[in-house]
VMD Tcl script that builds the backbone (N, CA, C; Angstrom):
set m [mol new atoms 360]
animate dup $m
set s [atomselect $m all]
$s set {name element resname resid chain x y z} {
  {N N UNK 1 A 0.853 -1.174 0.000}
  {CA C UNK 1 A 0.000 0.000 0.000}
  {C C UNK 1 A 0.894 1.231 0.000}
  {N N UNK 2 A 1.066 2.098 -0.776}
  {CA C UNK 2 A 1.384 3.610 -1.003}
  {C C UNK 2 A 0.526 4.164 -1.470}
  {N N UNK 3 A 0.812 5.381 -1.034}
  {CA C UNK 3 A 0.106 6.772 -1.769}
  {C C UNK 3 A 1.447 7.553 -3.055}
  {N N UNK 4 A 1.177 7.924 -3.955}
  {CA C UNK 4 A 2.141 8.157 -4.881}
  {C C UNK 4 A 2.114 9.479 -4.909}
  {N N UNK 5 A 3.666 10.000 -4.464}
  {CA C UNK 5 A 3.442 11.518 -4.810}
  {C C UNK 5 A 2.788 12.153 -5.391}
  {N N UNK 6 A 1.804 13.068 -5.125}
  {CA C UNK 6 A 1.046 14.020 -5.689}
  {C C UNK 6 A 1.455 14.556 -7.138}
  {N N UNK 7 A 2.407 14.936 -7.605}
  {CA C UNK 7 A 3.080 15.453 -8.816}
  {C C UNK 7 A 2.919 14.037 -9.789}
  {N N UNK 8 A 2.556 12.975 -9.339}
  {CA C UNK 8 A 3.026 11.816 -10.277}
  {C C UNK 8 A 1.578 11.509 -10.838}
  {N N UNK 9 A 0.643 11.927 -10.146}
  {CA C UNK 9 A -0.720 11.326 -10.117}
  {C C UNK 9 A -1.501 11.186 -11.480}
  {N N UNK 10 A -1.220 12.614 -12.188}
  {CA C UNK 10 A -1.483 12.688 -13.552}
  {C C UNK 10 A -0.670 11.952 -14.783}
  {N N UNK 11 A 0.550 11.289 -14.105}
  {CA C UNK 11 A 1.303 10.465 -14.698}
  {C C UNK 11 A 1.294 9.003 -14.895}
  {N N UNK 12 A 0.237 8.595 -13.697}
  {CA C UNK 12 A 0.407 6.901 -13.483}
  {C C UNK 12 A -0.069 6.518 -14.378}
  {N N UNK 13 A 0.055 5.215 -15.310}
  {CA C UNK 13 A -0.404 4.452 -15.652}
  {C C UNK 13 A -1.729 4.384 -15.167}
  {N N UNK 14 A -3.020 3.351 -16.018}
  {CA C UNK 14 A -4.080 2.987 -15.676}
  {C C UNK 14 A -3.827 2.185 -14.328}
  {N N UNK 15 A -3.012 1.134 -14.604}
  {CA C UNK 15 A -3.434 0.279 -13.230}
  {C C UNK 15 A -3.181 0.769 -11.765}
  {N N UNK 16 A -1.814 2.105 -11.611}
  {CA C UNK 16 A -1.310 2.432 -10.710}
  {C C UNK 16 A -2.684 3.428 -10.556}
  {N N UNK 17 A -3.436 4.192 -11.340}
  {CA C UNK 17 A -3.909 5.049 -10.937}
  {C C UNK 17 A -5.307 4.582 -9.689}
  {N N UNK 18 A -5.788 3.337 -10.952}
  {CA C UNK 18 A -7.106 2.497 -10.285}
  {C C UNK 18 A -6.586 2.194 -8.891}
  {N N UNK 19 A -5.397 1.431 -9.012}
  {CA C UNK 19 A -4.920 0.985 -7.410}
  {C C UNK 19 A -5.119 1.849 -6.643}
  {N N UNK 20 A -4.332 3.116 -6.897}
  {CA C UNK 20 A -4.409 4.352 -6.190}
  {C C UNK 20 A -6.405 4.536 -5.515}
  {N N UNK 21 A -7.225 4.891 -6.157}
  {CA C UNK 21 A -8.024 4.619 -5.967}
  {C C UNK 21 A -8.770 3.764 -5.080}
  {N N UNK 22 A -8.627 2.894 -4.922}
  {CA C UNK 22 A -8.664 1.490 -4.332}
  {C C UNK 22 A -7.715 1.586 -2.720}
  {N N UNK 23 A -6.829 1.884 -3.023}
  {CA C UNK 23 A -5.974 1.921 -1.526}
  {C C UNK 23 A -6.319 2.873 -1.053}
  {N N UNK 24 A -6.881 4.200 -1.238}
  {CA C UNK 24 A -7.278 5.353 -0.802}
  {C C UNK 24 A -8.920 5.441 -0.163}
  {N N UNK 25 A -8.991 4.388 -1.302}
  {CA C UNK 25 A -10.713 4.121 -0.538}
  {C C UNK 25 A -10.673 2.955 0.988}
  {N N UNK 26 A -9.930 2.195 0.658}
  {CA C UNK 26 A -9.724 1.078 2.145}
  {C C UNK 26 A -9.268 1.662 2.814}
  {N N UNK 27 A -8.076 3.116 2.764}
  {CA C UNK 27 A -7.784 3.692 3.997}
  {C C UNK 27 A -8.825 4.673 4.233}
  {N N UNK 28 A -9.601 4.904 3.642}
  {CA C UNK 28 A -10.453 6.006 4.147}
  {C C UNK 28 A -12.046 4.942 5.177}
  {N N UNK 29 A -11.998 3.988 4.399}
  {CA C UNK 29 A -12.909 3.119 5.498}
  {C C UNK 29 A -12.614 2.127 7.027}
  {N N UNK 30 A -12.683 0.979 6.529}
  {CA C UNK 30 A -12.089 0.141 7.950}
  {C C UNK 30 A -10.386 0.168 7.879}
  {N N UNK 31 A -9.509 1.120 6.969}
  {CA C UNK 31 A -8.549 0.641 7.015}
  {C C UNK 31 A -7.975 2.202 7.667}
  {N N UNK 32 A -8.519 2.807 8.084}
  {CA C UNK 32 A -7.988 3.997 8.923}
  {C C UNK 32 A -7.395 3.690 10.267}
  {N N UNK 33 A -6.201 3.954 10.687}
  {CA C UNK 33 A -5.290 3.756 11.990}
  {C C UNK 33 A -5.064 2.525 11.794}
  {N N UNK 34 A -5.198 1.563 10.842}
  {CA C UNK 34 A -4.077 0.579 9.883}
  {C C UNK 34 A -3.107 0.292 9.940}
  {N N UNK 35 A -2.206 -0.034 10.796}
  {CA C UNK 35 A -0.621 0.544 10.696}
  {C C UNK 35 A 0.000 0.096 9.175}
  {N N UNK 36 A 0.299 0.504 8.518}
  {CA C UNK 36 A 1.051 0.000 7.363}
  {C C UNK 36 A 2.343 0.373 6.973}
  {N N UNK 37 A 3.402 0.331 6.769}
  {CA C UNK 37 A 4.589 1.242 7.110}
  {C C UNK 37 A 4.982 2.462 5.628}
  {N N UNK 38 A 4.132 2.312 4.790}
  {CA C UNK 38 A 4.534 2.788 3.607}
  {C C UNK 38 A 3.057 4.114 3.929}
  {N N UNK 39 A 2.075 3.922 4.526}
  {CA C UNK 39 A 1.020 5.424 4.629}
  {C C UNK 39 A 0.719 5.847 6.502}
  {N N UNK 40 A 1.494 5.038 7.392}
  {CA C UNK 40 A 1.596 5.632 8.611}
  {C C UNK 40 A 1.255 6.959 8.359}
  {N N UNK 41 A 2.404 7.883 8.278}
  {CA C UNK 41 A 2.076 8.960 7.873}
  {C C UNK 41 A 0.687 9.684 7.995}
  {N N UNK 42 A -0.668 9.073 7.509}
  {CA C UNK 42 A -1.362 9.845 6.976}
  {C C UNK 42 A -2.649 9.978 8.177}
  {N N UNK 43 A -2.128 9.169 8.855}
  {CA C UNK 43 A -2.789 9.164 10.591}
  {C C UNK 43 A -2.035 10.038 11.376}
  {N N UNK 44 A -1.321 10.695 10.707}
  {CA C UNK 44 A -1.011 12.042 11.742}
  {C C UNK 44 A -1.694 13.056 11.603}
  {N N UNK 45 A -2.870 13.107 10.441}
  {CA C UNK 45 A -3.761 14.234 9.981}
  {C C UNK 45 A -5.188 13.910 10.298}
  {N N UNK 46 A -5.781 14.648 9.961}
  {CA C UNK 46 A -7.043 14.574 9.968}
  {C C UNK 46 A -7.408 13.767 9.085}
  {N N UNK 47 A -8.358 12.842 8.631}
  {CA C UNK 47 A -9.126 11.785 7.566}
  {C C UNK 47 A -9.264 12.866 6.210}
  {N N UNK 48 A -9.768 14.245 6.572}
  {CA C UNK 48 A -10.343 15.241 5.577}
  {C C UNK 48 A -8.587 15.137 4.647}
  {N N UNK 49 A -8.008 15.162 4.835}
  {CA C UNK 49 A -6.428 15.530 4.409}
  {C C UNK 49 A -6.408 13.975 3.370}
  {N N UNK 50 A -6.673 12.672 3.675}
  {CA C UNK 50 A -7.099 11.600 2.745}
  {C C UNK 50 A -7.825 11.956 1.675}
  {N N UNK 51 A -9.126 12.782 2.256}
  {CA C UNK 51 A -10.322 13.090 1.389}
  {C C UNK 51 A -9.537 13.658 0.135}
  {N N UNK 52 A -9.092 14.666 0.592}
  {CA C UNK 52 A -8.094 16.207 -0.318}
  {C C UNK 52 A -7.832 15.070 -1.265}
  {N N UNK 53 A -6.422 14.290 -0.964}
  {CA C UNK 53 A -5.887 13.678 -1.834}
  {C C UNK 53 A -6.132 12.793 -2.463}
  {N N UNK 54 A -7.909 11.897 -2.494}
  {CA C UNK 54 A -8.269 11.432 -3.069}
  {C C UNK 54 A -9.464 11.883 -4.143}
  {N N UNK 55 A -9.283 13.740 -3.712}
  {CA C UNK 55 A -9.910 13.833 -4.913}
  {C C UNK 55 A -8.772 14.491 -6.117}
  {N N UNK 56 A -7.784 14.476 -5.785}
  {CA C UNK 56 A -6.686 14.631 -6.868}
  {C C UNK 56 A -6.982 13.082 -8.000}
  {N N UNK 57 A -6.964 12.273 -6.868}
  {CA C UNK 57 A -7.020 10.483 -7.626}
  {C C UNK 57 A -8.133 10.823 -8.427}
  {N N UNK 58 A -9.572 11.101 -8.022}
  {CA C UNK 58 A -10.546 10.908 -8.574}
  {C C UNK 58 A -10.667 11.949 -9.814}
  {N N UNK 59 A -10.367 13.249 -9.785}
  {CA C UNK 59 A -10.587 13.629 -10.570}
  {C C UNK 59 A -9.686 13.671 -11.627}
  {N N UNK 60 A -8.257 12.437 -11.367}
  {CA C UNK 60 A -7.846 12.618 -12.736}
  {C C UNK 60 A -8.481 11.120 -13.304}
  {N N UNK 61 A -8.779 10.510 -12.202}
  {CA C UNK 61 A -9.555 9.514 -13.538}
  {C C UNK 61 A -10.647 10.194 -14.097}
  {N N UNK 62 A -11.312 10.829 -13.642}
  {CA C UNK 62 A -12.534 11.663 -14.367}
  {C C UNK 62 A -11.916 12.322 -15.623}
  {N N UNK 63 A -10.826 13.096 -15.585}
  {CA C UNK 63 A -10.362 13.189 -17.098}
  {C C UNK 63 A -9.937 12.344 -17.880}
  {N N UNK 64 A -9.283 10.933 -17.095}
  {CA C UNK 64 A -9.594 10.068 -18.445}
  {C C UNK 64 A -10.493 9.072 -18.970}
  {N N UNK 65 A -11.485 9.745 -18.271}
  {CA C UNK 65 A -12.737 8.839 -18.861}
  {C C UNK 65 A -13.634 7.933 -17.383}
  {N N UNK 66 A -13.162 7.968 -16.470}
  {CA C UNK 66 A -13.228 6.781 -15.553}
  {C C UNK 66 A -14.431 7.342 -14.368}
  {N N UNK 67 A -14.942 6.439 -14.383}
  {CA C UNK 67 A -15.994 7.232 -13.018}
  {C C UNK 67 A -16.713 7.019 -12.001}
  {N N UNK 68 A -15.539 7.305 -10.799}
  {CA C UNK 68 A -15.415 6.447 -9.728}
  {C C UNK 68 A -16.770 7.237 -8.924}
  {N N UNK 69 A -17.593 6.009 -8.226}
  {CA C UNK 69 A -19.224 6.359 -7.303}
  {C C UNK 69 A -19.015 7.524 -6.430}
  {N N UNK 70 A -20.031 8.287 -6.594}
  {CA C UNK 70 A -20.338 9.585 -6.636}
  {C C UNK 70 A -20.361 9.639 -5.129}
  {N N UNK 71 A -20.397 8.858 -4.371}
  {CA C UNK 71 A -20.219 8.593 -3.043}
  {C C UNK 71 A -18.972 9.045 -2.042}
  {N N UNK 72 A -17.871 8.811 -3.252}
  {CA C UNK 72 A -16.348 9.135 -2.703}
  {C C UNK 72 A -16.288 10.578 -2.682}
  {N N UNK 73 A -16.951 11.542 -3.310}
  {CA C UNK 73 A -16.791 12.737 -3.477}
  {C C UNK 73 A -17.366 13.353 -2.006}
  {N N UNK 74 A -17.715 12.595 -1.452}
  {CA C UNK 74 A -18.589 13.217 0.113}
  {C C UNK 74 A -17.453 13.127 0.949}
  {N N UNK 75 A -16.814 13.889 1.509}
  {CA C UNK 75 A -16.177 13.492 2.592}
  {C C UNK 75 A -16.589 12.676 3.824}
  {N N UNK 76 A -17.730 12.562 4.146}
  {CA C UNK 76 A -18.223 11.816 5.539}
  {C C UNK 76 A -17.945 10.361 4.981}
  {N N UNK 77 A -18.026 10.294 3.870}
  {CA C UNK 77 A -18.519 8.476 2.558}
  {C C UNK 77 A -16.987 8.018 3.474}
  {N N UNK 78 A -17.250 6.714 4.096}
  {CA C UNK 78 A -16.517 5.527 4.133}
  {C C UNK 78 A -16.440 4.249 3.778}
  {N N UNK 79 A -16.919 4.259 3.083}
  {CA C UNK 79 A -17.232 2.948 2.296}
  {C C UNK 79 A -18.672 2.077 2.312}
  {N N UNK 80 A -18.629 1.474 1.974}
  {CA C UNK 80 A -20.366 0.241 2.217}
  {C C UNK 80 A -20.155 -0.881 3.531}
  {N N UNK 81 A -18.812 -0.887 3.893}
  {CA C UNK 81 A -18.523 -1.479 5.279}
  {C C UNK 81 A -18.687 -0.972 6.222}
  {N N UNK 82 A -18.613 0.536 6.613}
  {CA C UNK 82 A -17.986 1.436 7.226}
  {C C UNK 82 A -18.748 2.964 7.673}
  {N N UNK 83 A -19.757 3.044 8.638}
  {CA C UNK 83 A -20.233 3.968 9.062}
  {C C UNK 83 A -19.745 5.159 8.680}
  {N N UNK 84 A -20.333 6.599 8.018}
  {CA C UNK 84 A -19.921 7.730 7.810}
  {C C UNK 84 A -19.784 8.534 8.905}
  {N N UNK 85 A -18.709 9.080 8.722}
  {CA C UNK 85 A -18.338 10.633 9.450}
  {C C UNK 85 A -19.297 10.808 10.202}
  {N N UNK 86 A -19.891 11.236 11.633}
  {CA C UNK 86 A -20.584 12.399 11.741}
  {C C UNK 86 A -20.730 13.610 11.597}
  {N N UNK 87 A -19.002 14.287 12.136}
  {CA C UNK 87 A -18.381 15.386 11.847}
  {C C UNK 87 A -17.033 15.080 11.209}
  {N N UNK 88 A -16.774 15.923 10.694}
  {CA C UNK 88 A -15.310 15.611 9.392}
  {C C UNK 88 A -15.131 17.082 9.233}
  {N N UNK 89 A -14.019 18.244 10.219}
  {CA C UNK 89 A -13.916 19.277 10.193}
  {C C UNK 89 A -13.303 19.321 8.753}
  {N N UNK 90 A -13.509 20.421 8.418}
  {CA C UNK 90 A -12.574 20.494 7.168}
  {C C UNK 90 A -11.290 21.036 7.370}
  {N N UNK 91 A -10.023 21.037 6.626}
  {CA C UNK 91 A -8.945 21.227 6.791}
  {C C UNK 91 A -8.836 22.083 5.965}
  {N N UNK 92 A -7.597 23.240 6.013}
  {CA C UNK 92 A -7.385 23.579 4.670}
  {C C UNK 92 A -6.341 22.936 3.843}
  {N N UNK 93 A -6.256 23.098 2.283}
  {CA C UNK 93 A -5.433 22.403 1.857}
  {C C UNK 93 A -4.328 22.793 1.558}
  {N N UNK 94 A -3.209 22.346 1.918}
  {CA C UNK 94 A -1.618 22.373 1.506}
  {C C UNK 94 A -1.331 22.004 0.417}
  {N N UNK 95 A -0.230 22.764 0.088}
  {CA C UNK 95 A 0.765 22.147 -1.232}
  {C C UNK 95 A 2.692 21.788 -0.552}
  {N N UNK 96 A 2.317 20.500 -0.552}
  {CA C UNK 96 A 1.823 19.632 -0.777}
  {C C UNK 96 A 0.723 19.167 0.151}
  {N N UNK 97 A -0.560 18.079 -0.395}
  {CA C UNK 97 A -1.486 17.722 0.621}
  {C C UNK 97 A -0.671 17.599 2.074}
  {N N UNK 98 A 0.435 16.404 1.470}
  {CA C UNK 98 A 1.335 15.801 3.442}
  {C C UNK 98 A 2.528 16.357 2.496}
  {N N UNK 99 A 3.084 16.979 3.907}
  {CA C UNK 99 A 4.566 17.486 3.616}
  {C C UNK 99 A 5.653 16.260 3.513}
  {N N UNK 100 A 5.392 15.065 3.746}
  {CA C UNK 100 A 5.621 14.081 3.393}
  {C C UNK 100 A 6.429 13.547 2.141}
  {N N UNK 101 A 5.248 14.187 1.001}
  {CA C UNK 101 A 4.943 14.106 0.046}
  {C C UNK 101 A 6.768 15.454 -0.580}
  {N N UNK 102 A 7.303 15.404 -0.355}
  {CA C UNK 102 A 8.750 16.326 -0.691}
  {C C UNK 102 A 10.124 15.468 -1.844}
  {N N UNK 103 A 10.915 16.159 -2.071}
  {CA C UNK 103 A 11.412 15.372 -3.087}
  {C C UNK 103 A 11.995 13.839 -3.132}
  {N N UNK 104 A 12.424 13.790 -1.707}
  {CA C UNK 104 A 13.465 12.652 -1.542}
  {C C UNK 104 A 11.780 11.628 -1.546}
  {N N UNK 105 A 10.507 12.054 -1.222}
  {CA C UNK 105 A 9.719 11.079 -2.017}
  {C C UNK 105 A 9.341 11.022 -3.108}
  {N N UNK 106 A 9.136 11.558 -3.412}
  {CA C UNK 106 A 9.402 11.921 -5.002}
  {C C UNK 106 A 10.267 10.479 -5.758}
  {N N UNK 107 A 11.536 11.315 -5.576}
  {CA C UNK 107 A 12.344 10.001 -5.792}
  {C C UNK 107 A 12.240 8.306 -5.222}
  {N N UNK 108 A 11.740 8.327 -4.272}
  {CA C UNK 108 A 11.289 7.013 -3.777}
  {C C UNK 108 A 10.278 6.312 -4.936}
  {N N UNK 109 A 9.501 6.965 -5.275}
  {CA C UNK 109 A 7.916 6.807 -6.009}
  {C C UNK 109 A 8.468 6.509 -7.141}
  {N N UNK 110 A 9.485 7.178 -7.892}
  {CA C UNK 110 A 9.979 6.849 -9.438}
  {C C UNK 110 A 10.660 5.547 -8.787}
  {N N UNK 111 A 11.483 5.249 -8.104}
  {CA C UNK 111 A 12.584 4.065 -7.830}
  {C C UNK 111 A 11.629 3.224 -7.918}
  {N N UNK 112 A 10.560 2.852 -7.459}
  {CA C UNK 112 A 9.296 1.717 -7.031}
  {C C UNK 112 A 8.651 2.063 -8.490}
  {N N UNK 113 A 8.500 2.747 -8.791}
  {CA C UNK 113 A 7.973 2.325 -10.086}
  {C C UNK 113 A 8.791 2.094 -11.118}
  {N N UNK 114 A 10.168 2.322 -11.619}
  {CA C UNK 114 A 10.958 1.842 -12.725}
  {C C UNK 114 A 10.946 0.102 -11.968}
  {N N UNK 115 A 11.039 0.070 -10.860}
  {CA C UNK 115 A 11.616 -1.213 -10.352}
  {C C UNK 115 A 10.421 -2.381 -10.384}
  {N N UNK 116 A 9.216 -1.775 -11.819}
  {CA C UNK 116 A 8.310 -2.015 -12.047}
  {C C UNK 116 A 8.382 -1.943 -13.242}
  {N N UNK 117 A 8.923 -1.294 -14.139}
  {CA C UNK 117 A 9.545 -1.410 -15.491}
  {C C UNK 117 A 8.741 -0.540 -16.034}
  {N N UNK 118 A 8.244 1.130 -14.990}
  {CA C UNK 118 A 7.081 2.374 -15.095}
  {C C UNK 118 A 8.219 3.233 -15.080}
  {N N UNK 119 A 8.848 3.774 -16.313}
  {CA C UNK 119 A 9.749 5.250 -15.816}
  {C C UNK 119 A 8.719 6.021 -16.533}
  {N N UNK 120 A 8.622 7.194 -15.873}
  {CA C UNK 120 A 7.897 8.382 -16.263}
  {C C UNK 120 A 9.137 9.621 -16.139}
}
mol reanalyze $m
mol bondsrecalc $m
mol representation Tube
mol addrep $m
């Protein structure tokens, strides 16, 4: 499970992007406070800060055609497993979403993906 630098997002491949998608939606439902060692990280924020960056995911599949349930666009939406939000303050948004997200990851994200035979 990763989240792929923000700058790359409009770059992934189909399957990295769908995944993306997909891992963003399980951490936003029963898979929140998850320990996983590759998105720890993203439990130091608020859930809304997930939301942010999964509508970067969503709306670039929406430009290429793809169109993920209208459900994800709600911030409270946790999945069909997974009781919604009651309250979900909003955050404001950073650039980058997680400061995390900086060059030396950057570079991590290309290494894992050539080492996938994905150079962008």
């Amino acid at each position: 499970m990763r989240l792929w630098h923000e700058q790359l997002i409009s770059k992934l491949p189909r399957q990295q992007l769908l995944g993306q998608h997909r891992e963003i939606a399980a951490l936003r439902g029963n898979g929140w406070g998850k320990k996983h060692a590759t998105v720890n990280y993203v439990f130091n924020y608020s859930p809304y800060k997930l939301y942010q960056f999964h509508l970067l995911v969503m709306h670039e599949m929406q430009r290429r055609g793809y169109r993920p349930n209208k459900k994800w666009f709600d911030p409270l939406y946790r999945g069909i497993h997974c009781d919604p939000y009651i309250i979900l303050k909003k955050c404001p948004i950073t650039n980058p979403i997680y400061p995390e997200h900086n060059d030396s990851y950057l570079k991590e994200c290309l290494s894992n993906l050539a080492s996938k035979g994905i150079i962008l």
